[in-house]
matplotlib code that plots the C-alpha trace (Angstrom):
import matplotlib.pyplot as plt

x = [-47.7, -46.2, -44.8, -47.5, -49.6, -47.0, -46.8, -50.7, -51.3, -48.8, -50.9, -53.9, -52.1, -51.1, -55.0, -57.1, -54.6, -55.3, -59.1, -60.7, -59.2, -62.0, -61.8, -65.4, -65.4, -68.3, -70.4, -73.9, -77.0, -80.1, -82.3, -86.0, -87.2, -87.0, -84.2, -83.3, -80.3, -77.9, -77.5, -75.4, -72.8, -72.3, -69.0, -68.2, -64.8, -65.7, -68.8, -70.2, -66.2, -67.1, -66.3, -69.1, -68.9, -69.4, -70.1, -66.5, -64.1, -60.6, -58.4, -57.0, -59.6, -60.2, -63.5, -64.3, -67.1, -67.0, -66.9, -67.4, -67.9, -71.1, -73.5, -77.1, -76.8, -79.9, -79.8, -78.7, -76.0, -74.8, -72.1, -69.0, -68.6, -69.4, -66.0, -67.0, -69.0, -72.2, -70.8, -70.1, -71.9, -71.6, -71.6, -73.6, -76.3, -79.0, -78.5, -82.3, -81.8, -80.9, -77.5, -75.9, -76.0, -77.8, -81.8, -82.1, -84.6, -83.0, -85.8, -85.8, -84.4, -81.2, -78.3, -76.3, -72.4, -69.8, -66.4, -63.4, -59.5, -58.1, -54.3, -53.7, -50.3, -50.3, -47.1, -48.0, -46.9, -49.9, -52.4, -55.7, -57.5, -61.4, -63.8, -67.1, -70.5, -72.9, -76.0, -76.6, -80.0, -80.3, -78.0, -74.4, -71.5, -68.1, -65.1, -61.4, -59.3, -60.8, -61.6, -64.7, -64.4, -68.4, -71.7, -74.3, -78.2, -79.8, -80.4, -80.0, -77.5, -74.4, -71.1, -67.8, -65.2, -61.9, -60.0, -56.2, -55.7, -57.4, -54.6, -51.9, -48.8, -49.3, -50.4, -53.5, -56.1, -59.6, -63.1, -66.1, -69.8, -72.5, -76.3, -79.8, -83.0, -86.1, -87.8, -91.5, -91.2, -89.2, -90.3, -87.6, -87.5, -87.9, -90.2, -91.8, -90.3, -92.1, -91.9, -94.7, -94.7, -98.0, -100.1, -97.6, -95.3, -92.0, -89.3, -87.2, -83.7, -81.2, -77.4, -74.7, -76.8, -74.4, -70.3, -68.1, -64.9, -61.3, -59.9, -56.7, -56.8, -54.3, -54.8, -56.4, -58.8, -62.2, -65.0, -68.1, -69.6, -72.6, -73.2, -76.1, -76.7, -78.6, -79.7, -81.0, -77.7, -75.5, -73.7, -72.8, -71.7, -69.2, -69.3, -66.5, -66.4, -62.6, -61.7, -58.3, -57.7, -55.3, -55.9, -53.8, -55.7, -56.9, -59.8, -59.3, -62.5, -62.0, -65.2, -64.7, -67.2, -65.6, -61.8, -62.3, -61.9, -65.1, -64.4, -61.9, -61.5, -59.8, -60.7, -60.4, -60.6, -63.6, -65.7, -67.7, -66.8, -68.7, -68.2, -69.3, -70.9, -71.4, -73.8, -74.9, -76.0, -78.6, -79.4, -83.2, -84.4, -83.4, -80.1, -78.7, -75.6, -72.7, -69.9, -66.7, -65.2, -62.2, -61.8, -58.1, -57.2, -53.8, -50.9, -48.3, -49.4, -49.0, -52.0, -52.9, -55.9, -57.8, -61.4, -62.8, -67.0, -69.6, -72.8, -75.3, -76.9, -80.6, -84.1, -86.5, -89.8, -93.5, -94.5, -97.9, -99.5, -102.1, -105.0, -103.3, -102.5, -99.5, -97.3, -94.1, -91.6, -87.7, -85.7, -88.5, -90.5, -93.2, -93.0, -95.3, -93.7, -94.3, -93.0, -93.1, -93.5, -89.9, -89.7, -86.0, -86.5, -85.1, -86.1, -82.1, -80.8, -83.9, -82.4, -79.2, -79.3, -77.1, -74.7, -74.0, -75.4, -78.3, -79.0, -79.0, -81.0, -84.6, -83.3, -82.8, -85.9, -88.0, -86.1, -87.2, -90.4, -91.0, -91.0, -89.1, -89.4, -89.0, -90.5, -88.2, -90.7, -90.1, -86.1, -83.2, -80.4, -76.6, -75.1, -74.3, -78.1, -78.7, -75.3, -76.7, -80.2, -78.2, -76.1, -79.3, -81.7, -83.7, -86.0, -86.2, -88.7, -87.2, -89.1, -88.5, -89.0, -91.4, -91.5, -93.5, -96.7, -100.2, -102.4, -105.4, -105.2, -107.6, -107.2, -109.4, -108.4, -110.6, -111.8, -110.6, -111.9, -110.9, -107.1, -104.1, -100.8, -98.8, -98.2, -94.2, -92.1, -89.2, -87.0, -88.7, -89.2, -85.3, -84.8, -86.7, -85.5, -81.8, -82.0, -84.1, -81.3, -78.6, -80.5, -80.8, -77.3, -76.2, -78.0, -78.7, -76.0, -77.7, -79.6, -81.8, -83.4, -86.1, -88.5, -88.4, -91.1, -90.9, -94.3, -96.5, -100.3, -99.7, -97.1, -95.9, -97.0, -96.3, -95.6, -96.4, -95.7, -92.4, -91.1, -92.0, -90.9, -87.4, -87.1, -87.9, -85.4, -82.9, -82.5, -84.7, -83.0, -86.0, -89.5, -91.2, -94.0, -94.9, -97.7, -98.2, -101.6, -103.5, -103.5, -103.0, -101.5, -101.9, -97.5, -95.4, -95.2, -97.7, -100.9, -100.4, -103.1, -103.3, -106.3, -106.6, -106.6, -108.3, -105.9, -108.0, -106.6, -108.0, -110.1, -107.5, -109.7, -110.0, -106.3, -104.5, -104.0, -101.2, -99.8, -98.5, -101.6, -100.1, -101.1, -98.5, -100.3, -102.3, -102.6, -101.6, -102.5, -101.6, -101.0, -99.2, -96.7, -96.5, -93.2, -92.2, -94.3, -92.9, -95.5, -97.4, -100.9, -102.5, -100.9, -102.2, -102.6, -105.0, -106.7, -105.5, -105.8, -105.1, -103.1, -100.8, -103.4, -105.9, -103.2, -102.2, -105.6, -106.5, -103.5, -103.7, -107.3, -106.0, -103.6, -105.7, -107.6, -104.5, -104.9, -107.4, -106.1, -102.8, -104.1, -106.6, -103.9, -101.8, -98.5, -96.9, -98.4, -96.9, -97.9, -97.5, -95.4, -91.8, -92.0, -93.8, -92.4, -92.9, -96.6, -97.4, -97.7, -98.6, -95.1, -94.2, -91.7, -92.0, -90.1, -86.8, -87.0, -87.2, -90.1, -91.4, -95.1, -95.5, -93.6, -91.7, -91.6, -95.5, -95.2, -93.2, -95.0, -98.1, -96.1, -94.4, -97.6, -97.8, -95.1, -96.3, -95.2, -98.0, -101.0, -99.7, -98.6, -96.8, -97.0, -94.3]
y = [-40.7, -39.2, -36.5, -36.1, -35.2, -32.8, -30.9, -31.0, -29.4, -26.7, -26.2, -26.2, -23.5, -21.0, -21.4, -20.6, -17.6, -16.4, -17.5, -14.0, -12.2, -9.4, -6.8, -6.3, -2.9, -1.8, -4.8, -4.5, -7.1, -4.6, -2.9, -2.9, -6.2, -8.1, -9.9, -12.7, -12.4, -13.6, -11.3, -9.1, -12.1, -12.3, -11.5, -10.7, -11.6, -15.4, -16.3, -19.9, -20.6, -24.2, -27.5, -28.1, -31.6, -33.8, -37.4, -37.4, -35.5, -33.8, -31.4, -29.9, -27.4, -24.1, -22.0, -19.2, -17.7, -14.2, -10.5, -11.7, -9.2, -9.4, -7.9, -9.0, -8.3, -8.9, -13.0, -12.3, -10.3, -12.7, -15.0, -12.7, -12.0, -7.8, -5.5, -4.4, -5.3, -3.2, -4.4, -7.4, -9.9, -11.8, -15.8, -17.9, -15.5, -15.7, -12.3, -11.6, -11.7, -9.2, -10.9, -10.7, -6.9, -6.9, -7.9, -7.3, -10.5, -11.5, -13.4, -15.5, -12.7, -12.0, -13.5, -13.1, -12.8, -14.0, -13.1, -13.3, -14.0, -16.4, -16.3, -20.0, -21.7, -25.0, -26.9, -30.4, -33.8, -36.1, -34.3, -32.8, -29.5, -29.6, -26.7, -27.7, -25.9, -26.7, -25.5, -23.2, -22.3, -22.9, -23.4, -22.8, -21.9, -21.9, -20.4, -20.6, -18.2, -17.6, -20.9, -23.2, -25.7, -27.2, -26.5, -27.7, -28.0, -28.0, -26.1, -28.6, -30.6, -30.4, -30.6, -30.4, -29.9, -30.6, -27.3, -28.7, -28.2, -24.8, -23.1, -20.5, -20.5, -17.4, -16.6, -15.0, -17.4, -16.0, -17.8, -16.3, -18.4, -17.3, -18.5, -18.0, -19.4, -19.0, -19.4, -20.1, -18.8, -22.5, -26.3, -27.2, -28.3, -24.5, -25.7, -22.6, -19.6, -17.9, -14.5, -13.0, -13.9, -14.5, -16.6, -19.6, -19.3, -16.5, -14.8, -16.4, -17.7, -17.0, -17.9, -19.5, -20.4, -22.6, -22.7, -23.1, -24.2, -25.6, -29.0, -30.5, -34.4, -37.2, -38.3, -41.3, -40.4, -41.5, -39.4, -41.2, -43.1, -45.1, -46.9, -49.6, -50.3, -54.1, -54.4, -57.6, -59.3, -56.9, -55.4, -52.4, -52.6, -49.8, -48.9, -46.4, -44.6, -44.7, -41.9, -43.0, -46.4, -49.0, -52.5, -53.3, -50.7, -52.1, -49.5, -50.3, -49.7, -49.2, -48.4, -46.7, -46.7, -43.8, -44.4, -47.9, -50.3, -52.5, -53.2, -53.5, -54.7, -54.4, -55.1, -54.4, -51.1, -52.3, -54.2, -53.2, -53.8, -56.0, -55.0, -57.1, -54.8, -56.9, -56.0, -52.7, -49.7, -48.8, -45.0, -43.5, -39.9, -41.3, -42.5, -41.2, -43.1, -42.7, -44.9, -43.1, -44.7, -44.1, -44.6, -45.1, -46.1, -48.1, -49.0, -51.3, -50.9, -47.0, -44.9, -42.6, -40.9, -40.9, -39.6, -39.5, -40.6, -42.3, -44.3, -45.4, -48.6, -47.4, -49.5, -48.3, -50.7, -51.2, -53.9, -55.2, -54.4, -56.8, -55.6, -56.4, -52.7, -51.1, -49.5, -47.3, -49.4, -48.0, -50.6, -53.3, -51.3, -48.6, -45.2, -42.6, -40.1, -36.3, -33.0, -30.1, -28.7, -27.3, -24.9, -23.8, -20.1, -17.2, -13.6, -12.4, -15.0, -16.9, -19.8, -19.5, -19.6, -16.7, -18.7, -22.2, -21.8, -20.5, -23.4, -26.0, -23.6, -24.6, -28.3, -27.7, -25.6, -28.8, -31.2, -29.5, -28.7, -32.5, -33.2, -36.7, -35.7, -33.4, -33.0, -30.7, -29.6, -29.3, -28.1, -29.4, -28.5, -28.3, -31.3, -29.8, -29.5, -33.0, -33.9, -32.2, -34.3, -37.0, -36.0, -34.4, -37.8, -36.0, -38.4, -36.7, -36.6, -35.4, -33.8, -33.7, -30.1, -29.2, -27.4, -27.4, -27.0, -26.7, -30.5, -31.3, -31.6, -34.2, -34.9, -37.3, -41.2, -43.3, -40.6, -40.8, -38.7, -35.2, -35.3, -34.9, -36.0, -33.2, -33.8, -33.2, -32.2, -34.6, -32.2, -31.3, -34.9, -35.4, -32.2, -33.7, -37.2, -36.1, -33.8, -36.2, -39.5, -36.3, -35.4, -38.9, -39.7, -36.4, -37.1, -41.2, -41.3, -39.7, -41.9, -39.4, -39.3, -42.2, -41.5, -39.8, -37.8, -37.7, -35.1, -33.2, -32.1, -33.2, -29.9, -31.3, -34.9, -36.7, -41.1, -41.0, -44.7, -45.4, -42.4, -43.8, -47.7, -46.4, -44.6, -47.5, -49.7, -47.2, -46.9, -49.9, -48.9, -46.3, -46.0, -43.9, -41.3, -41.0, -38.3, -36.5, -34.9, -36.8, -37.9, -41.3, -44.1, -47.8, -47.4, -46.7, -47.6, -44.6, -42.8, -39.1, -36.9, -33.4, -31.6, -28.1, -27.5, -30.8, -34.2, -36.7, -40.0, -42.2, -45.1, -48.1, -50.8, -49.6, -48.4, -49.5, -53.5, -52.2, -49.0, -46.9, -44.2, -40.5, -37.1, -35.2, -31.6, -30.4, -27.4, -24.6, -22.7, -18.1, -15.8, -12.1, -11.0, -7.7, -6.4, -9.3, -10.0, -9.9, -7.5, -5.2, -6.4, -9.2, -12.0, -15.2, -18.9, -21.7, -20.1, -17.4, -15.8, -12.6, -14.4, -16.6, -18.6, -18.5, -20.5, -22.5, -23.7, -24.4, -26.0, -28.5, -29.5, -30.8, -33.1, -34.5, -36.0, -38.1, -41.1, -42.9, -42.3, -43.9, -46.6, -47.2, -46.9, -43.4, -43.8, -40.2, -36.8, -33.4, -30.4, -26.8, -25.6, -24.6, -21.1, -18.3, -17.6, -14.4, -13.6, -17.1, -16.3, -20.1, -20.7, -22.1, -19.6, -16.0, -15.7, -14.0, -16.6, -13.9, -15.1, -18.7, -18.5, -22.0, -23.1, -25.3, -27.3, -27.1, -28.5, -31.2, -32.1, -32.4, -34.5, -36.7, -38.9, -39.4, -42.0, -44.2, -47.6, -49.4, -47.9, -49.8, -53.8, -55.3, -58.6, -60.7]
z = [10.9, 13.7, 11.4, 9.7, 12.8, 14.5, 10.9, 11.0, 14.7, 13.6, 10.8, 13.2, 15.1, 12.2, 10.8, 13.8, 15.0, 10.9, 10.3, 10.7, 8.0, 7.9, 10.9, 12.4, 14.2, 11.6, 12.0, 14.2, 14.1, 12.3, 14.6, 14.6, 15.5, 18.7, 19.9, 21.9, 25.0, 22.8, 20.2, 22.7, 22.9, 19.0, 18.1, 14.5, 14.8, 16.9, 15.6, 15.9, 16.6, 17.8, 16.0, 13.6, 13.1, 16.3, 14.9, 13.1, 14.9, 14.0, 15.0, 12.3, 11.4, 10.2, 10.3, 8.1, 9.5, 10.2, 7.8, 4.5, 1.3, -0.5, -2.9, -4.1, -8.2, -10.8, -12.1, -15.5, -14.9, -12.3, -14.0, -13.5, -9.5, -8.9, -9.4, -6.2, -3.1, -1.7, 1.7, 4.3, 5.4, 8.8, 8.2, 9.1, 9.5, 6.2, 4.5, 5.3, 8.9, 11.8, 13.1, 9.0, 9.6, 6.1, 6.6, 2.8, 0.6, -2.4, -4.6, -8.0, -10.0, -8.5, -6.7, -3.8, -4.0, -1.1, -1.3, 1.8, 1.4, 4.0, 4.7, 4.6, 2.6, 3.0, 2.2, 2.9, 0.8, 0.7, 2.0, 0.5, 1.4, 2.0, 2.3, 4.2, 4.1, 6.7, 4.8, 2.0, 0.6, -2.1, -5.6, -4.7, -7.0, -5.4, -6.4, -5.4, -6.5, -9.7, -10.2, -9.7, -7.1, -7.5, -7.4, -5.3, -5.1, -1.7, 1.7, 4.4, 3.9, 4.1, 1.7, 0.6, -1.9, -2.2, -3.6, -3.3, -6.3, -6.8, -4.1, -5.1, -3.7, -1.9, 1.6, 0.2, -1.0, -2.4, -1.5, -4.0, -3.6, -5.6, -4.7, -6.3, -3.5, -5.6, -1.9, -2.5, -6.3, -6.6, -7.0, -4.1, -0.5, 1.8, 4.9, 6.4, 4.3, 1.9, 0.1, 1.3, 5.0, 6.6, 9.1, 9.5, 6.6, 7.6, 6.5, 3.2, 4.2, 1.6, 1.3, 3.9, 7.1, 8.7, 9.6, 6.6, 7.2, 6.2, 6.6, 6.2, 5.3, 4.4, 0.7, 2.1, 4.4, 6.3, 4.2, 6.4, 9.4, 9.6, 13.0, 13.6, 16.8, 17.6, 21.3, 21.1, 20.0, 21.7, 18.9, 16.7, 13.8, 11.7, 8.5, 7.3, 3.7, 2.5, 0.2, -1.7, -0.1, -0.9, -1.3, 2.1, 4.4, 7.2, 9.4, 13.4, 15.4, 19.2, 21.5, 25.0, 28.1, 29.4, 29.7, 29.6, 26.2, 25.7, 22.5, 19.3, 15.9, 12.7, 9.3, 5.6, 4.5, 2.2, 5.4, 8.4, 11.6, 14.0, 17.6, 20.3, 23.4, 26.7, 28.9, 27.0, 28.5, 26.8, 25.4, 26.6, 27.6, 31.1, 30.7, 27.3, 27.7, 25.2, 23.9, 22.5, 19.2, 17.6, 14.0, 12.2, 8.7, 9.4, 6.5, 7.1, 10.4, 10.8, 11.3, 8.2, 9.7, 12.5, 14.1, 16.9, 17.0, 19.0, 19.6, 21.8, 21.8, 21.5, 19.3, 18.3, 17.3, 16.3, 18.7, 19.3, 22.8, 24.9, 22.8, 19.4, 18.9, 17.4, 19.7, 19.7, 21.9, 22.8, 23.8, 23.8, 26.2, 25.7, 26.0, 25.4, 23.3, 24.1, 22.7, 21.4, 17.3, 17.0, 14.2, 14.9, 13.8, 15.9, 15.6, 15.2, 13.0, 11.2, 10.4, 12.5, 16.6, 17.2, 19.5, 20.6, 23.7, 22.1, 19.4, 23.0, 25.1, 23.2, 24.3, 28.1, 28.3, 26.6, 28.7, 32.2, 31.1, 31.2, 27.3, 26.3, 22.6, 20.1, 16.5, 14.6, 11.6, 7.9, 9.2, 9.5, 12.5, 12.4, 13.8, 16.4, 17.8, 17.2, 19.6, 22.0, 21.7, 22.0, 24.8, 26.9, 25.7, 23.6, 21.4, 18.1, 14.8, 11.4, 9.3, 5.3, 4.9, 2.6, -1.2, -4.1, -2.9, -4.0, -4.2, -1.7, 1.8, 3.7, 7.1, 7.8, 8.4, 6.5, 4.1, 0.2, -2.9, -2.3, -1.7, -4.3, -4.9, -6.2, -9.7, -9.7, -12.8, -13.1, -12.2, -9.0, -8.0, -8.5, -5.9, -3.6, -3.6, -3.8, -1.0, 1.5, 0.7, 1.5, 4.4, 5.9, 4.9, 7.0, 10.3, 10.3, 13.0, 15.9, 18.1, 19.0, 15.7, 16.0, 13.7, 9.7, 8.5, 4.1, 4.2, 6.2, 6.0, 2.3, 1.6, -2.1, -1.2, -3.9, -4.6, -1.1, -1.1, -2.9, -1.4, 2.4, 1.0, 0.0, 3.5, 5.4, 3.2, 3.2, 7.3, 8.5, 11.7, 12.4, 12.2, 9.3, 9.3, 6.4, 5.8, 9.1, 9.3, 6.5, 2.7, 4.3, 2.9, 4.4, 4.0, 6.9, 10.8, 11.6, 11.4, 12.2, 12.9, 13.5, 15.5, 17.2, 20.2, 21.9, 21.9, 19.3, 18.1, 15.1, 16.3, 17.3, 16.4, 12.6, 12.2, 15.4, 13.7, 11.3, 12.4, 15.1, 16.3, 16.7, 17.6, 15.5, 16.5, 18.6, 21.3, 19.4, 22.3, 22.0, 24.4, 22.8, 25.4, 25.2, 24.1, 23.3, 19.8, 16.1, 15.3, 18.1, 16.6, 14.7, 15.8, 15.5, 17.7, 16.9, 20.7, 22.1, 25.7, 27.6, 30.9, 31.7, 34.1, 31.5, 29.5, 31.8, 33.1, 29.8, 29.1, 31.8, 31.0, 27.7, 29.2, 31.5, 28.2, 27.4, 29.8, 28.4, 24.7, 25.6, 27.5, 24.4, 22.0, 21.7, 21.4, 20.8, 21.0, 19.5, 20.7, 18.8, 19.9, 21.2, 20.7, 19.2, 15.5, 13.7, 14.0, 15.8, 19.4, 20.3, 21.5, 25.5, 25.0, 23.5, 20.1, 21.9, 24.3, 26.8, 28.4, 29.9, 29.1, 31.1, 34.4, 33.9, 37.2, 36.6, 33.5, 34.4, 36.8, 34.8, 32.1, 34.3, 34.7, 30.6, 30.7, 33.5, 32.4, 34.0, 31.3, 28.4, 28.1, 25.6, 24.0, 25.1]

ax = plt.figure().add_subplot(projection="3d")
ax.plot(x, y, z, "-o")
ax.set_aspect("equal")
plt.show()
């Protein structure tokens, strides 16, 4: 193994001093729409350079972003890749926005081409090469030097093929994708995009929007983690998927407080692993403490492979309260949950925060602005933003995002006979359910995610309650919304609803018995800053006003109504929202995050009160 390791970091070396193969000197982001302050820092030739993977760590790693070729060709003559390219793309940037250098749509009757050699000639004896996509909206073809590698259906999850055996001997090795996004023309999962943007549906996101990239693995190697924390006994326990494994393997699990060992054990390659955690400290939006793991696959007592994790000893509950109400309880206790509707879009890169620093800025800002939550809506992040949740203590809602739309919409609790279930062709049900299992399976190991959200305001709502029964059997380790906003169900932990701009809450002695009571959006609050709008006029907030006092004042009036809902029974509130987003101008920030519309010591200050301990008590 030894060997095996020293071959691999010189491997490491030789790839990341050859992973730009395309020179960028012609590359600019398009001009003509706002932009936010790190645009400036993109870098054609570094872009999103940072290791895009946190949960499972290794070090010999090539990434392939940077000046690919590309052309956008009609659907039915799309089959063969173009003879020749109409120019380059920047990856990971969507080939509809500004930081891709392109800002061209793409739609249901064409395709969009990729195409980049990479000077990489492995010569390694039992090992296996993996290419990795972060997220690609939506079908995705791809080809290794000539030859297809796999196709997959989905834009937000991520995957992986192995393309070993697809190599040439040669230094020069050629990487073709080919992807059709219907976008709103489609039955499947798209959250906010739409072709025609308007109101509070934006710009379509086609293609590659997050880091692709090259890994080099032993033949038998660790393929996944899942990690389940239990507070009350004091435990975690491992589970490890094996690719290749023999029937002696043996997986050693070793946890780390810091330097210090707190825990080991080794079993079968086929088992979990049971590790005992003494005196745990425990993970919260005040003390988001982290354990380090290490991961190896052993042989004969020699390590095979190895990665590098973590976890945090965090639960989250439905416990009853004094008053036999339904509350949201971390770590046994309550806490009122409070944040912000995070869309995740950026004027420069849709999709795609144009830097790492960028993609953790929206969390700092929501953290000092005295927000303990955030709901990330109808999206889904890189991994890396959800590290950095868990890092910061950042409590955090996933949302399913949304597709096929088009039933009945009643928000109401307690009201039936207008709304709809979206009657779903098989094939679009299958999407749906393939992609949210892929989702969950991507992004069940960070502890900041607490809660999953399968629909929203009834957006393609359909089996409403096998889809949220599945959820909750599938990761019983969290709680489940399932219809945020209405077309309620008596299925799930919560009752979600929405209301603009004034804080509401269904009545906790007709719904509070059974379920968790939510405010999943309110506020909605606008205020247009000039130079600093998608569009110079008609924009559009749920209110809007012409000053930053004027939003402020109004602002704080609304919060002062949330004491006596939580004490009656309010558990988590979301308000809409983090920033403004094309012609949205209801954001705390503007949409180049140029501009705090709210101070955020002021805020804080405001907030800090929410999550007095002393308004709620629950049932020992």
């Amino acid at each position: 193994m030894k060997n095996a390791l020293l071959i691999l970091g010189m491997l490491t070396c030789f790839l990341t001093g050859n992973s730009q193969a395309q020179k960028p000197a012609d590359w600019k982001y398009v001009e003509g729409k706002i932009v936010t302050p790190w645009a400036e820092k993109v870098v054609a030739s570094n872009v999103h350079p940072e290791y895009p993977r946190p949960q499972m760590v290794r070090q010999n790693w090539l990434n392939i972003n940077g000046l690919w070729n590309y052309s956008i060709v009609p659907k039915q003559s799309s089959d063969a890749k173009p003879a020749a390219f109409a120019g380059q793309i920047l990856v990971p940037f969507a080939v509809e926005s500004a930081l891709s250098g392109v800002a061209r749509t793409v739609g249901k009757d064409s395709v969009l081409w990729y195409q980049r050699t990479i000077e990489f000639a492995p010569k390694l004896k039992n090992q296996r090469v993996l290419i990795h996509f972060g997220a690609v909206d939506w079908k995705c073809d791809v080809v290794i030097n000539g030859k297809p590698a796999g196709t997959h259906q989905g834009g937000y999850d991520p995957f992986t093929f192995d393309i070993t055996d697809l190599l040439v001997k040669k230094k020069q090795q050629e990487i073709s994708v080919r992807v059709w996004d219907p976008s709103s023309d489609g039955p499947q999962p798209r959250g906010k995009q739409i072709k025609n943007p308007n109101s509070i549906w934006y710009t379509p996101v086609t293609g590659i929007w997050q880091t692709v990239w090259i890994e080099t693995v032993p033949t038998t190697h660790i393929d996944r983690l899942i990690q389940t924390p239990d507070i009350d006994k004091q435990t975690v326990t491992i589970s490890a998927a094996i690719n290749n494994a023999q029937p002696t393997d043996k997986i050693k699990i070793t946890a780390f407080d810091g330097a210090s060992k707190v825990a080991e054990q080794e079993v079968a390659a086929s088992e979990s692993a049971l590790l005992n955690i003494a005196n745990p400290k425990l993970w919260s939006p005040e003390s988001p403490f982290l354990y380090d793991l290490t991961i190896a696959v052993t042989r004969n007592g020699k390590v095979v492979d190895e990665v590098k994790s973590y976890f945090a000893m965090r639960k989250i509950s439905m416990q009853l309260d004094e008053n036999g109400v339904q509350r949201m309880a971390l770590n046994n206790k309550f806490l009122f949950q409070y944040g912000p509707l995070d869309q995740g879009w950026w004027p420069d890169g849709l999709y795609t925060a144009p830097t790492d620093e960028a993609l953790k800025f929206d969390i700092l800002k929501t953290k000092e602005m005295g927000f303990n939550m955030i709901r990330k809506h109808v999206k889904v992040e890189p991994a890396r933003w959800y590290r950095y949740c868990d890092e910061l203590g950042m409590l955090v809602w996933q949302d399913m995002p949304s597709g096929d739309m088009g039933n009945v919409w009643e928000q109401r609790p307690g009201i039936t006979g207008a709304e709809t279930e979206k009657d779903r062709t098989p094939e679009s049900e299958n999407i749906y359910n393939t992609e949210w299992k892929a989702i969950i399976d991507a992004n069940r190991h960070f502890p900041s995610i607490v809660v999953w959200v399968p629909f929203n305001e009834a957006w393609g709502q359909f089996k409403t309650e096998e889809i949220t029964n599945w959820t909750m059997q599938y990761d019983p380790s969290r709680l489940v919304n399932s219809a945020s906003g209405g077309n309620f169900h008596p299925v799930g932990h919560i009752i979600d609803m929405h209301n603009y701009p004034e804080p509401v809450m269904p009545r906790p002695d007709i719904f509070g018995a059974k379920q968790i009571i939510v405010l999943g959006e309110f506020g909605g609050l606008g205020l247009p800053v000039d130079k600093h709008t998608w569009q110079q006029k008609d924009n559009w907030g749920y209110q809007s006003f012409k000053s930053q006092e004027e939003l402020f004042a109004r602002y704080q009036s609304l919060i002062k109504r949330f004491e006596p809902l939580i004490k009656k029974g309010l558990s988590a509130a979301v308000y809409t929202q983090t920033t403004d987003v094309e012609v949205e101008i209801n954001g705390l920030m503007t949409y180049d995050r140029k501009v705090v519309k709210f101070p955020e010591a002021k805020l804080k200050q405001i907030h800090t009160p929410l999550y007095n301990a002393d308004w709620v008590k629950l049932k020992p």
